[in-house]
C-alpha positions as CSV (number, residue, x, y, z in Angstrom):
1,X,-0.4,16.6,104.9
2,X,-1.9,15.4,107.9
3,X,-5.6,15.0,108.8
4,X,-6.2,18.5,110.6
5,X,-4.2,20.3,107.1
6,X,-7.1,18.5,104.8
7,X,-10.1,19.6,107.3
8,X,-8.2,23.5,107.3
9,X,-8.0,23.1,103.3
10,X,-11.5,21.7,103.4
11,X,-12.5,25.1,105.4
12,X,-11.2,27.4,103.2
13,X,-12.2,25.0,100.0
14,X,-15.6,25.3,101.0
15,X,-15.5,29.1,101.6
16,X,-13.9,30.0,98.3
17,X,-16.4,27.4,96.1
18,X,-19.2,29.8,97.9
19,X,-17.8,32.5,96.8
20,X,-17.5,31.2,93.3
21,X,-21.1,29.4,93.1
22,X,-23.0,31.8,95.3
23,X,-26.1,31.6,95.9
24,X,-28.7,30.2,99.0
25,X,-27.6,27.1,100.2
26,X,-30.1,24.5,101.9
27,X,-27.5,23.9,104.9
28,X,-26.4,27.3,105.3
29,X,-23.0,28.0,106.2
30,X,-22.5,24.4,108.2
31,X,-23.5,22.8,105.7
32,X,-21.5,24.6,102.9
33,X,-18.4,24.1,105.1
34,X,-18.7,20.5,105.9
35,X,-19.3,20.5,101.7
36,X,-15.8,22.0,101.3
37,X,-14.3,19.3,103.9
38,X,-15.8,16.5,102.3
39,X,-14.9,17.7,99.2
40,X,-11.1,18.0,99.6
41,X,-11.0,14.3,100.7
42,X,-13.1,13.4,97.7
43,X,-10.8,16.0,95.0
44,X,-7.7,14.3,96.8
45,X,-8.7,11.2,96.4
46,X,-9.7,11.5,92.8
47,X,-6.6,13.2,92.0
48,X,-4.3,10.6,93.5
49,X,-6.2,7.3,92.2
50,X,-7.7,8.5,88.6
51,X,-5.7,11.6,87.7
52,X,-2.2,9.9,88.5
53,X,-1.8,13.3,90.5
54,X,0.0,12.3,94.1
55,X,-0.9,14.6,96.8
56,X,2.1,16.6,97.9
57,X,2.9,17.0,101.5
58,X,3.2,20.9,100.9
59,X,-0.2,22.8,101.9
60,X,0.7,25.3,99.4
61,X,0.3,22.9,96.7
62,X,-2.1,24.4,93.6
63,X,-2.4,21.5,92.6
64,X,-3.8,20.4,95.9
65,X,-5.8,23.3,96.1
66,X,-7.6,22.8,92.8
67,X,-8.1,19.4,93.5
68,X,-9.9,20.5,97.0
69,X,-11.6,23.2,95.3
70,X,-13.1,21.2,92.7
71,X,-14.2,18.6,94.9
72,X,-16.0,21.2,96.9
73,X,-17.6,23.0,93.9
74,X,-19.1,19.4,92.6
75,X,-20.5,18.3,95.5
76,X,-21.9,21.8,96.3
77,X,-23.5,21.4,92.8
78,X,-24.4,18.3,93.6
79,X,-26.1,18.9,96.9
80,X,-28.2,22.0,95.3
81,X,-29.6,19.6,92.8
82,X,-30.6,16.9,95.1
83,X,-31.8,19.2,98.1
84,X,-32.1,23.2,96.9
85,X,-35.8,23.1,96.5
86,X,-36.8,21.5,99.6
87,X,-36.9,24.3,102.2
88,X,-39.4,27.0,101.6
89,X,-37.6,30.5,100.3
C-alpha cells in the first residue's frame, strides 16, 4: 500500500475508533482524525517489526485494518489521558 492508501485507512481508522470509544474529544474531529492517521502508521509499524505480521499490499487486509484500528484506539486513549481535562466542558 502506498502512502495516500495508509492516510485513507488512517481516515476511516480514526472514524471507526470514535465510534467505538465515544465520547468528547479535546481536538474535536481534526484532532481525532489526524489520531486515526497517526495511528495506522504506528499499528503498521508494530505489526510488521514486533508482531512478525508483514503488511499486505491489499487494502482490504483485516489484518491491516486491525492493526490500523488498534493503533488508532491506543493513541486516542492515550491522548484523553494526557489532554481530556484541559479544556473547560
Amino acid at each position: 500500500m502506498g502512502i495516500i492508501s495508509w492516510i485513507i485507512l488512517g481516515l476511516l481508522a480514526g472514524a471507526i475508533a470514535k465510534i467505538l470509544l465515544p465520547g468528547r474529544d479535546p481536538g474535536g474531529l481534526i484532532g481525532t482524525t489526524l489520531i486515526g492517521v497517526a495511528g495506522a502508521f504506528i499499528g503498521g509499524w508494530i505489526s510488521t517489526r514486533f508482531l512478525d505480521r508483514p503488511i499486505t499490499k491489499d487494502f482490504y487486509d483485516g489484518a491491516t485494518w486491525a492493526a490500523a484500528i488498534g493503533g488508532s484506539l491506543v493513541l486516542l486513549i492515550i491522548y484523553r489521558l494526557l489532554f481530556g481535562h484541559s479544556r473547560s466542558r
